[in-house]
C-alpha positions as CSV (number, residue, x, y, z in Angstrom):
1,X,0.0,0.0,0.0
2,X,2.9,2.5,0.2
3,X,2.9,3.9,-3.0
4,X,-0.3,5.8,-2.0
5,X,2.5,8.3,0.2
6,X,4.1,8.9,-3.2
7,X,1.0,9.1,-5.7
8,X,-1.3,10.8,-3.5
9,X,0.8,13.9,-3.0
10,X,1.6,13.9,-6.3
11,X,-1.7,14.4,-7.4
12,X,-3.2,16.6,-4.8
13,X,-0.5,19.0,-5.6
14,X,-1.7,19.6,-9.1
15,X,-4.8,20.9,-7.8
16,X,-3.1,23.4,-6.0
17,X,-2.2,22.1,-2.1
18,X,0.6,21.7,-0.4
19,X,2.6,18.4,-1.6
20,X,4.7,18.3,1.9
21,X,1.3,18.8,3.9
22,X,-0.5,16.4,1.7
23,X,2.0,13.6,2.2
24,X,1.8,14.2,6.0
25,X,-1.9,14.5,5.6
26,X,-2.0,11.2,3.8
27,X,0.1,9.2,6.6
28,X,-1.7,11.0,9.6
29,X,-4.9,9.6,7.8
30,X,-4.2,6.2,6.9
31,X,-3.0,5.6,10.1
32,X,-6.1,6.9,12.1
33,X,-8.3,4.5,9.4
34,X,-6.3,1.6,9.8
35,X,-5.8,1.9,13.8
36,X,-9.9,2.4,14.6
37,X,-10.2,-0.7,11.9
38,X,-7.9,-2.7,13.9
39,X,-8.7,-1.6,17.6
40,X,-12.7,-1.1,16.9
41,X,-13.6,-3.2,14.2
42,X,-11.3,-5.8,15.0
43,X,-10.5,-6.4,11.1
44,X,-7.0,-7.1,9.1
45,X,-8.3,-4.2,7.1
46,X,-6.1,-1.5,6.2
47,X,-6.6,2.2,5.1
48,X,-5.4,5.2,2.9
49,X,-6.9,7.6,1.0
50,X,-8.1,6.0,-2.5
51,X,-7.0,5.8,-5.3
52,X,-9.9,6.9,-8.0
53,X,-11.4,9.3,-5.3
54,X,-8.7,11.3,-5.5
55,X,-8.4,11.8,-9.0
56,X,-11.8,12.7,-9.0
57,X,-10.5,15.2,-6.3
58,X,-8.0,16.5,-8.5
59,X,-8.8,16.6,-12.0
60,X,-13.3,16.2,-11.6
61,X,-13.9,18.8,-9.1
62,X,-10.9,21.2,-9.0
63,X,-9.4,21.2,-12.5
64,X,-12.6,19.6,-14.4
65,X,-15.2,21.7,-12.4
66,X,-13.2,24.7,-11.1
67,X,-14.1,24.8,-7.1
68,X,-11.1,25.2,-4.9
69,X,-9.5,22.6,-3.5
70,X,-10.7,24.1,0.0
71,X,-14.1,23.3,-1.4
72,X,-13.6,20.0,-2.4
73,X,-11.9,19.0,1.1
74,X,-15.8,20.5,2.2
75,X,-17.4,17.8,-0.3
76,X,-15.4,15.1,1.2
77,X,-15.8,16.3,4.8
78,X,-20.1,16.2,4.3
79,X,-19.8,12.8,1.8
80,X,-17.7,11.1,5.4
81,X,-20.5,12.3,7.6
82,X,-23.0,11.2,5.7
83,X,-21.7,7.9,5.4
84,X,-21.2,7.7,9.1
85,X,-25.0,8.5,9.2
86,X,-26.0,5.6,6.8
87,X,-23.7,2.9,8.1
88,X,-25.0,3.7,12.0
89,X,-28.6,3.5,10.5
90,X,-28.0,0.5,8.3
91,X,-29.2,2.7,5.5
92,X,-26.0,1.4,3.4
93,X,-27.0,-1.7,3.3
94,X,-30.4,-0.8,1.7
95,X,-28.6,1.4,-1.1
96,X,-26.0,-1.3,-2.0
97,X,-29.0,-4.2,-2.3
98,X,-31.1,-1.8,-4.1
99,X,-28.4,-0.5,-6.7
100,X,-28.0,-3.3,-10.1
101,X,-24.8,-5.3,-9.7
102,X,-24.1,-4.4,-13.4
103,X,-23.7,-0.4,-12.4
104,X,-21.7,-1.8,-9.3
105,X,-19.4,-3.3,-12.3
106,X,-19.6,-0.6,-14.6
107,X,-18.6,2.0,-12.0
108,X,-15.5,0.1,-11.0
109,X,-14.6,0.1,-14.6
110,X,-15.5,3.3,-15.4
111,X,-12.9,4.2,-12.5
112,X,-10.2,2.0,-13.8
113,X,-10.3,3.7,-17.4
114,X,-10.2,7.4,-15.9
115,X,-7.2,5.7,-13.9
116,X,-5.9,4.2,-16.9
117,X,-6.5,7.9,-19.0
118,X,-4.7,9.6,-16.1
119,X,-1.7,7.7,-15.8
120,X,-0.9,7.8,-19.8
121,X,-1.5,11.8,-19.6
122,X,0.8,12.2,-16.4
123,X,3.5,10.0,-18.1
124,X,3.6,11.8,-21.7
125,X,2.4,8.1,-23.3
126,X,-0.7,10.4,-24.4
127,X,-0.8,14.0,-25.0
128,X,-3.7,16.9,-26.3
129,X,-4.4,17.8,-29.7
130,X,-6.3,20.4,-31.6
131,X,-7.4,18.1,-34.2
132,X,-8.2,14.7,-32.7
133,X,-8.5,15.8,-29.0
134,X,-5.2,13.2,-27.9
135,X,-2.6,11.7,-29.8
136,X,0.4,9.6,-28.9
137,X,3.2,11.5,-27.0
138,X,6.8,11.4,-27.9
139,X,7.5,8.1,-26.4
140,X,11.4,8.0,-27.2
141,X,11.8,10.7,-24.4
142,X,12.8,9.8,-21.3
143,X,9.6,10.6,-18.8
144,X,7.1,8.3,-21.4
145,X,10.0,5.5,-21.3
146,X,10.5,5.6,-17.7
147,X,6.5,4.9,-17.5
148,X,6.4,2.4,-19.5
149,X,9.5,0.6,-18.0
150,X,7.9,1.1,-14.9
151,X,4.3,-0.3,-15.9
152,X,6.3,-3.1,-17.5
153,X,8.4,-4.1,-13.6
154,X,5.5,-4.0,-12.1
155,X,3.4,-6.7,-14.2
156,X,6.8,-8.8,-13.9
157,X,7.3,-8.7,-10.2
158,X,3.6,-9.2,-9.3
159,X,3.0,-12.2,-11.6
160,X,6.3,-13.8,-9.8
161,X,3.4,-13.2,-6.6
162,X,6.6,-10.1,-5.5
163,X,3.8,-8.7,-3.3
164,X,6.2,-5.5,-3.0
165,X,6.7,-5.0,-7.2
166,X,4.6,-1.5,-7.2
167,X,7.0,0.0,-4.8
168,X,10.0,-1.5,-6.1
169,X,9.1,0.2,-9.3
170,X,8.6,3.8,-8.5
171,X,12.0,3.3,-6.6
172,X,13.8,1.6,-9.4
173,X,12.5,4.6,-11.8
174,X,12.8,6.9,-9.2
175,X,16.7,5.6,-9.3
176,X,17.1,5.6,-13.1
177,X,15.3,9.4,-12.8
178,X,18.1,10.4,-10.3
179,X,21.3,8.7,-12.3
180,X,20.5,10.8,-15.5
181,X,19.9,14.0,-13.9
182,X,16.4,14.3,-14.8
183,X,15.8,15.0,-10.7
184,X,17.4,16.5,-8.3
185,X,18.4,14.6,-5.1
186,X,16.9,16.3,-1.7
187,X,18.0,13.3,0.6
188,X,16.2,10.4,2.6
189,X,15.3,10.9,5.9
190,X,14.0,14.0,7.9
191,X,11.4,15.6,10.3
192,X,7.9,15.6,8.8
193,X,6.8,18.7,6.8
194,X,4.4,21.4,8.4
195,X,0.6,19.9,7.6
196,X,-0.5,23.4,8.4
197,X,-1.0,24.7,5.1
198,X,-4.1,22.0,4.8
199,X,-5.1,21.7,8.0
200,X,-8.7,22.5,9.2
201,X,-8.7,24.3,5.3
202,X,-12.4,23.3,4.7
203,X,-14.6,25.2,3.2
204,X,-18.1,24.4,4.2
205,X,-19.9,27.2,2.7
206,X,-18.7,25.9,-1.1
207,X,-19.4,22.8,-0.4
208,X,-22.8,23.4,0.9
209,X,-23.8,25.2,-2.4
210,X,-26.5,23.1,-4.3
211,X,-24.2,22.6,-7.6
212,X,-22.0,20.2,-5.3
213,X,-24.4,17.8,-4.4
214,X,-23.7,15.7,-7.4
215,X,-20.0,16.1,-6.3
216,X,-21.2,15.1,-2.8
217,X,-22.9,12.2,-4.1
218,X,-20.0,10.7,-6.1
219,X,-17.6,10.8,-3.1
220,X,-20.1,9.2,-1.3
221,X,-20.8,6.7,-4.1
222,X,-17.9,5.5,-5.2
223,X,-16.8,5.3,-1.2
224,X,-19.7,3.1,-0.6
225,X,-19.3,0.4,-3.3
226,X,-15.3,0.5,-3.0
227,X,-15.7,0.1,1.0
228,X,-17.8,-2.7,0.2
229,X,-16.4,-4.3,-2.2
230,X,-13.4,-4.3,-0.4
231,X,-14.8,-5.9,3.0
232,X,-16.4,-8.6,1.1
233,X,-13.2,-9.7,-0.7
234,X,-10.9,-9.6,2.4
235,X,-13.5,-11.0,4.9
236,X,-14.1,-13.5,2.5
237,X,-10.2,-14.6,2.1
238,X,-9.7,-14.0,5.6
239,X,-12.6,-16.8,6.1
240,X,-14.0,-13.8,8.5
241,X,-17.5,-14.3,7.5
242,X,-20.3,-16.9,8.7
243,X,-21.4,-19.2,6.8
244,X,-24.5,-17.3,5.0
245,X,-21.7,-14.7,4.3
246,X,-22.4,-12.3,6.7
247,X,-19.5,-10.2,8.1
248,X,-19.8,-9.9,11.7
249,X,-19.1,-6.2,13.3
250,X,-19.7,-4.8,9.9
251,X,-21.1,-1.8,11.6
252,X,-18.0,-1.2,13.1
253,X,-15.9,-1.6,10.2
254,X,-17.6,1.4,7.7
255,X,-17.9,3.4,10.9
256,X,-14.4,3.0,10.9
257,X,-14.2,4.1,7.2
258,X,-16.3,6.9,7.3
259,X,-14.8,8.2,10.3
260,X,-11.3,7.7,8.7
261,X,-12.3,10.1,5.7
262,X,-14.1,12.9,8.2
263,X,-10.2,12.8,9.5
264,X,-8.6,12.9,6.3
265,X,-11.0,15.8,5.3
266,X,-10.1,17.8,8.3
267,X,-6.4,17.1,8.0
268,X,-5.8,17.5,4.3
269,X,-6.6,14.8,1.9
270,X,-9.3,12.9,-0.2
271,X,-11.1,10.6,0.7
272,X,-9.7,7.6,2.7
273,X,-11.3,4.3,2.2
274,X,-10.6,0.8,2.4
275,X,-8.0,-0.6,0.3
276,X,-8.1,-4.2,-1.1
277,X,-4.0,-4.6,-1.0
278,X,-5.2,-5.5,2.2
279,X,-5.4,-9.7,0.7
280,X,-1.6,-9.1,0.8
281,X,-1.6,-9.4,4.8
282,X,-4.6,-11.9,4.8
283,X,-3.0,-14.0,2.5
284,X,0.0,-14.2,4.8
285,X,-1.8,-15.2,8.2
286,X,-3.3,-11.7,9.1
287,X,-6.3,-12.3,10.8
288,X,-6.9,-9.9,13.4
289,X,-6.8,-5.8,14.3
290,X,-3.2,-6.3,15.2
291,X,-2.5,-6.3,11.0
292,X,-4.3,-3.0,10.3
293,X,-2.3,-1.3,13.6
294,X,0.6,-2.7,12.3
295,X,0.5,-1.0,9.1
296,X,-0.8,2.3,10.7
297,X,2.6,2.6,12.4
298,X,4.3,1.8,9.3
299,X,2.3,4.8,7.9
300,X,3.3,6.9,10.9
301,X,7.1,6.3,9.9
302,X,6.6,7.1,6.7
303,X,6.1,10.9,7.6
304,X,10.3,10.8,8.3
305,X,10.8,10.2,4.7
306,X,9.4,13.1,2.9
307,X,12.5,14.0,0.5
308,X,12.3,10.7,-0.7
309,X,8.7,10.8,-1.3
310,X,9.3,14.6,-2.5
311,X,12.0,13.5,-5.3
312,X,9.7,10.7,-7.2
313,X,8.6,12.2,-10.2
314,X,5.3,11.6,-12.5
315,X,6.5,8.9,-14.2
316,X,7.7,6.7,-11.6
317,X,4.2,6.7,-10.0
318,X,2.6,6.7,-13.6
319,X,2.9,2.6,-13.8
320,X,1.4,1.8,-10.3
321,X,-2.1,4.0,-11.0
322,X,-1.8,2.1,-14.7
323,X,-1.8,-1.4,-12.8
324,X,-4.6,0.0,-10.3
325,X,-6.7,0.7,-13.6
326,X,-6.3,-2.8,-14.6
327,X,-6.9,-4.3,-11.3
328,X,-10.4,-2.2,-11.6
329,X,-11.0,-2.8,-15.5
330,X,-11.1,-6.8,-14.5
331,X,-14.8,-6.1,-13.5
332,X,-15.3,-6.7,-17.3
333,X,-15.3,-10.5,-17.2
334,X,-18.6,-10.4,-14.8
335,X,-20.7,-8.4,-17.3
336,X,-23.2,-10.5,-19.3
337,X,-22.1,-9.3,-22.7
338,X,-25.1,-11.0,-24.4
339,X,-27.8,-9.0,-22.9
340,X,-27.4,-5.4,-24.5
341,X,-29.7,-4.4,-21.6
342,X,-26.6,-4.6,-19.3
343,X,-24.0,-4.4,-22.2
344,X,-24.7,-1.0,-22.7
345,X,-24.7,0.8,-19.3
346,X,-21.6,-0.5,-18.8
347,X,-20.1,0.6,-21.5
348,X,-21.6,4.4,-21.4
349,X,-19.7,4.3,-17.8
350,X,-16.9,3.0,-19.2
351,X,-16.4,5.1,-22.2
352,X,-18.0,8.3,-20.8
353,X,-16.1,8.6,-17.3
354,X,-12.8,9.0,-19.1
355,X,-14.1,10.6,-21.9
356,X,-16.2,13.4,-19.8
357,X,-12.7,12.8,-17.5
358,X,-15.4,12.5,-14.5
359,X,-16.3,9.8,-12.1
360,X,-19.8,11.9,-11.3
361,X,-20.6,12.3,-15.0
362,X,-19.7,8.9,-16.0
363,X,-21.8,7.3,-12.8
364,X,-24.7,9.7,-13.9
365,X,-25.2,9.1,-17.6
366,X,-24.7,5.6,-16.7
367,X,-28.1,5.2,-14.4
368,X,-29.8,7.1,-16.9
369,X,-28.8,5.0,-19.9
370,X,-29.5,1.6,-17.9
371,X,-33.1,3.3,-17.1
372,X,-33.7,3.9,-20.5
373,X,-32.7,0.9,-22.4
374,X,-34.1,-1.6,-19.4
375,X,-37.7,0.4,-20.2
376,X,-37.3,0.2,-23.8
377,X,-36.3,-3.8,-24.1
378,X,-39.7,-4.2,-21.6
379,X,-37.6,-4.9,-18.8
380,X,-38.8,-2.3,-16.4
381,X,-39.5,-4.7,-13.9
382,X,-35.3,-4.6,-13.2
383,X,-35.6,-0.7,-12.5
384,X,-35.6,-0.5,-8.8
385,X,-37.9,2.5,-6.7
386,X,-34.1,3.8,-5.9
387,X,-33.0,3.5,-9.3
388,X,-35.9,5.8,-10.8
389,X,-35.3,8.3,-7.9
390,X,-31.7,8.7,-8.5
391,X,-31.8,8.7,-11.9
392,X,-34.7,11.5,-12.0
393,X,-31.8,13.6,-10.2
394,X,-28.9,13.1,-12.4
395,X,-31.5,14.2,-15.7
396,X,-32.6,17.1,-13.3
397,X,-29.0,17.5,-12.4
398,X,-28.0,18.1,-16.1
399,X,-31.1,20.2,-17.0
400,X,-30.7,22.7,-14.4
401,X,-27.4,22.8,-13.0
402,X,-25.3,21.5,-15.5
């Protein structure tokens, strides 16, 4: 999970913040997830601020939309506490049962493809253009073949089950970067950096305005399915849950997730969720709590090696959100390719997330289109009450405050 500390920075500095704060931001916060996981919840579960949800962060809502990033540390701030609300309600569990399980697929992949889109424009691989929107970037120039080479370790490590092959890769790029010059060397160790400049920075009265509720939403929406998702797979591998498959202290567990992103919020950082790295520990005998405080302490050390984490460029981190995107772009085998009912939705979410380079667009055209096409192939009986409601939103969303 480490290479969140160097992507996470990374990217919250391109909408504006502090990267030293936002790398102390992102320890502090992974560590307070992944020690109420362990000491409340009693899980192997561990935490950090996600990937997806903060490119949404970055390039949806302050570079795509134009809001502050003050404002969007608001959105994340409201979409934790309202996610605290549901999961002590049990009102979570209602949404997640009521929402198809082919959106559930098509948002992961829509995710994985923005992921994917992101990682080839930070690298150089893909670049704009006047007359075709992007083309191919020079890719006999160092920063593109650094990406690539990177991308390229990573799939070789992890298929020789080299649980560590991400981080070895932004290192070994991070290396090659440092050798020719291309950056400059700022040392290893040292105290933390000041986390003032994104502390308590919140701005509730942007985020309250009514144009962010859709930006609300997709924080919380994406958090909901991803913490889910998550729980089920580790639980699962973990041999956690009963025999009907229910997960016992599951109320705990998204507390503890919600709760970890209110922190985040108020610290500095998008939001923090569950992470499914978290099979790494299982697979190796992690059962308990004590795994998830382990790894929060880890986090806390990390904090002492901010010029390290300062001197990784772009390209070094540009392979490990590329093998994120294909982790998430695997939700493709599940999809029932022969009904065009479900066929369809998904791909509107998968080509129009990246395309529209928005999680909240490419979630929103994607209820309407599965509304519309299960109606018009006389399958209207598949269009859930909750379904209808949300998507009468995202159209009066688009008509009004688009």
């Amino acid at each position: 999970m480490v290479y969140i500390v160097f992507v996470n920075p990374a990217m919250l500095a391109e909408a504006g913040m502090d990267q030293g704060a936002a790398f102390v931001a992102t320890c502090i916060a992974a560590a307070i997830g992944c020690f109420i996981m362990g000491l409340w919840a009693n899980y192997p579960l561990a935490l950090a601020p996600g990937m997806g949800l903060n490119a949404f962060f970055t390039y949806g809502v302050v570079l795509g939309m134009g809001y502050s990033w003050q404002a969007a540390l608001g959105a994340v701030f409201m979409s934790g506490c309202i996610f605290l609300i549901l999961s002590l309600f049990k009102v979570r569990e209602w949404i997640i049962n009521a929402i198809p399980l082919v959106l559930k697929q098509a948002i992961a992949t829509g995710i994985g493809a923005f992921l994917a889109l992101i990682a080839l424009k930070n690298a150089g691989i893909i670049v704009s253009s006047p007359a075709t929107l992007v083309q191919l970037g020079d890719i006999t120039s160092a920063g593109p073949l650094l990406a690539i080479l990177s991308f390229f370790v990573i799939a070789a490590l992890l298929y020789r089950d080299i649980k560590s092959g991400v981080l070895i890769s932004i290192l070994l790029v991070t290396g090659i970067a440092l050798s020719l010059g291309l950056v400059e060397y700022h040392g290893v160790v040292s105290m933390p950096p000041s986390i003032l400049p994104t502390f308590m920075q919140l701005d509730f009265a942007a985020a309250l305005e009514l144009s962010m509720l859709s930006v609300i939403f997709a924080f919380l929406f994406v958090d909901l399915f991803d913490t889910s998702g998550t729980l089920v797979a580790v639980t699962q591998k973990a041999g956690l849950a009963d025999e009907k498959g229910n997960m016992p202290r599951l109320g705990r567990a998204l507390s503890a997730d919600s709760t970890a992103t209110i922190a985040g919020a108020m610290l500095g950082t998008s939001t923090t969720t569950s992470y499914i790295e978290s099979v790494a520990g299982v697979s190796v005998g992690g059962r308990t709590g004590l795994t998830a405080v382990v790894v929060g302490i880890c986090f806390l050390l990390m904090m002492f090696f901010a010029p390290l984490a300062q001197m990784v460029p772009a390209y070094a981190t540009a392979g490990a959100i590329l093998y994120v995107a294909v982790l998430m772009l695997q939700n493709l085998k599940f999809v029932n390719w022969d009904d065009m009912s479900d066929a369809i939705p998904v791909s509107v979410v998968l080509l129009m997330t990246p395309l529209t380079f928005s999680i909240a667009h490419g979630i929103a055209l994607g209820f309407i289109s599965y509304t519309a096409v299960k109606v018009l192939c006389g399958k209207r009986d598949q269009v859930s009450v909750s379904v209808w409601i949300l998507t009468s939103l995202f159209i009066i969303k688009f008509a009004f405050l688009s």
